[in-house]
N, C-alpha and C positions, 0 to 999 in steps of 0.2 A: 407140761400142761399149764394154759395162762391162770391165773387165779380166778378163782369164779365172779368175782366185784368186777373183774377187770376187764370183761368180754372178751369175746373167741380174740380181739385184733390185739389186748392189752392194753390199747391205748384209753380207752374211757370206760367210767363206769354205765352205760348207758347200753342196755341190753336189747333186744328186739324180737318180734315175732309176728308173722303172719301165719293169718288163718282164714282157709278157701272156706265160703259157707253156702252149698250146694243144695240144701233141703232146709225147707220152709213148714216142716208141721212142728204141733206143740211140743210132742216130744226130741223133736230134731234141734229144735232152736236152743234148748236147755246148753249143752255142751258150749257150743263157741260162745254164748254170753257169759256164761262160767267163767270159762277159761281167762279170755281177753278182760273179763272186769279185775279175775282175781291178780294176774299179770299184769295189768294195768295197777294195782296197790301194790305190786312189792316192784313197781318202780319202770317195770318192762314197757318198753316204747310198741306197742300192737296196731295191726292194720287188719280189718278183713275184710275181704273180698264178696259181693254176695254174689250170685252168679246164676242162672236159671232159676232151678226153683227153693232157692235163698235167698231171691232178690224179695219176696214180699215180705220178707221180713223189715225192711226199711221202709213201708207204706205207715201213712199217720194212725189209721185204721187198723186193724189186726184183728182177725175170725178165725184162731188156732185151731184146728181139729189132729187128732190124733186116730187110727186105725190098728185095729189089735189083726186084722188080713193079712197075713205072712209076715207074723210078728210075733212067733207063737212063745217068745222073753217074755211077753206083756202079759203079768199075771198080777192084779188087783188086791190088796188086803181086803176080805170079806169073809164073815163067818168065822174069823177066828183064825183065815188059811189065807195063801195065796190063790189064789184062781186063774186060773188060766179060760181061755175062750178059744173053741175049735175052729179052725178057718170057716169052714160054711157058713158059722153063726156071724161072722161078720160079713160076708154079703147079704144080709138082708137087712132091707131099707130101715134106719134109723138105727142101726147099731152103731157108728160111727158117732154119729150126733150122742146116744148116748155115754159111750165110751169116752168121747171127748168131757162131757159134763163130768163123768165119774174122775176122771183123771182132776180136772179144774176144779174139782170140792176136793180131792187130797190133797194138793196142792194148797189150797188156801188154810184148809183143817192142820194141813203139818206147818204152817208158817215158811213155805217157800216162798221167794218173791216169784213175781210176775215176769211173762216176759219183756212187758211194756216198762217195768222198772229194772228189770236189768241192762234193757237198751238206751236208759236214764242215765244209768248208772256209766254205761258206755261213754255216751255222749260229752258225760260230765267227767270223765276221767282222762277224757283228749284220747281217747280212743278214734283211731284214726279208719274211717267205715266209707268203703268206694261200692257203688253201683256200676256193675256191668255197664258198659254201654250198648253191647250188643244184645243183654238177656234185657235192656230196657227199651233195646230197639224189638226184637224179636215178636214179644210180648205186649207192645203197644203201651208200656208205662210210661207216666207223664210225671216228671222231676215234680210238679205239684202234688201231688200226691204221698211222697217221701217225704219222710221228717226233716228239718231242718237241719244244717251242719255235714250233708254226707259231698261225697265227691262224686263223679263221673270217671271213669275211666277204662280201659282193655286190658287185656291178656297183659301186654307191653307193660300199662302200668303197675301190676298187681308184681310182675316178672321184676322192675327195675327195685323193690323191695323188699322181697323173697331170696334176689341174691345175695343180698347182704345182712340178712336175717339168720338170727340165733337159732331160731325155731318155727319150723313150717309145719301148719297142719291142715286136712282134711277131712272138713267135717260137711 
C-alpha cells in the first residue's frame, strides 16, 4: 500500500477529489462545501461538478430554502426536544418558507458559516468548480449570472478528472 503523503500513483504528494453536486437546497449545499473547502486545507487538489439542480448553487444571488416534505431526519431543537414535522404539515403554504427561516437563525445562532462564505471559502482555496453545460443549457442559465472564477463544461469534463481522482463523491 503507497504511503498516504504519496498518492494512490506514489509519485507526488498532490492528492485529488471530485465531487458531483446534484441538489441545490440549503440543506443539500452544506456537505460538498464542507467537504471540498475542508480537503482543500489539508492540501487535496478538488473539482466539483454542479449539475441539474446543483447548478444554482453557482448563481451570484442565492434564495436557499430547505423542505422538512419527505424529510421526516429534519427534526428542529425546540422546547428543550428535537421536533420533528409530519409530512402533511409541510404541504401547506408557507411552511417551507418557514422552516427555511427556522433552519437560517440556527444556523447563524450556532455560528455556522454561510453558504455564500463557504463558496468564498471555495473560490479562495483554488477550488476548482465547473457548470454543467447542458444543466446551463437545459435550464436557460446565463454564465452572467454565475459567480466569477467557475468553468463550463460536460459529462466528458467532469469524467477526464474523476478518473484520475483519489476520491469521488455524490452529493
Amino acid at each position: 500500500m503507497a504511503n498516504e503523503s504519496q498518492g494512490v500513483a506514489g509519485s507526488s504528494n498532490a492528492r485529488s477529489m471530485s465531487i458531483i453536486v446534484t441538489k441545490g437546497s440549503l440543506d443539500w449545499a452544506y456537505p460538498p462545501f464542507i467537504l471540498a473547502t475542508t480537503a482543500a486545507a489539508m492540501g487535496v487538489d478538488v473539482t466539483m461538478f454542479f449539475t441539474f439542480y446543483g447548478l444554482p448553487l453557482l448563481l451570484k444571488k442565492l434564495d436557499l430554502q430547505v423542505t422538512p416534505l419527505g424529510n421526516p431526519a429534519m427534526k428542529m431543537p425546540m422546547m428543550g426536544m428535537h421536533m420533528g414535522m409530519p409530512n402533511i404539515v409541510g404541504m401547506i403554504p408557507g411552511v417551507d418558507a418557514a422552516a427555511s427561516r427556522m433552519m437560517k437563525n440556527l444556523i447563524k445562532k450556532k455560528g455556522v458559516a454561510s453558504i455564500e462564505d463557504l463558496r468564498e471559502a471555495a473560490v479562495e482555496s483554488d477550488v476548482k468548480m465547473i457548470a454543467c453545460q447542458m444543466t446551463m443549457d437545459l435550464f436557460e442559465y446565463d454564465l452572467k449570472d454565475m459567480i466569477g472564477g467557475i468553468q463550463l463544461g460536460g459529462a466528458a469534463t467532469y469524467m477526464e478528472g474523476a478518473l484520475k481522482a483519489d476520491i469521488n463523491l455524490y452529493i
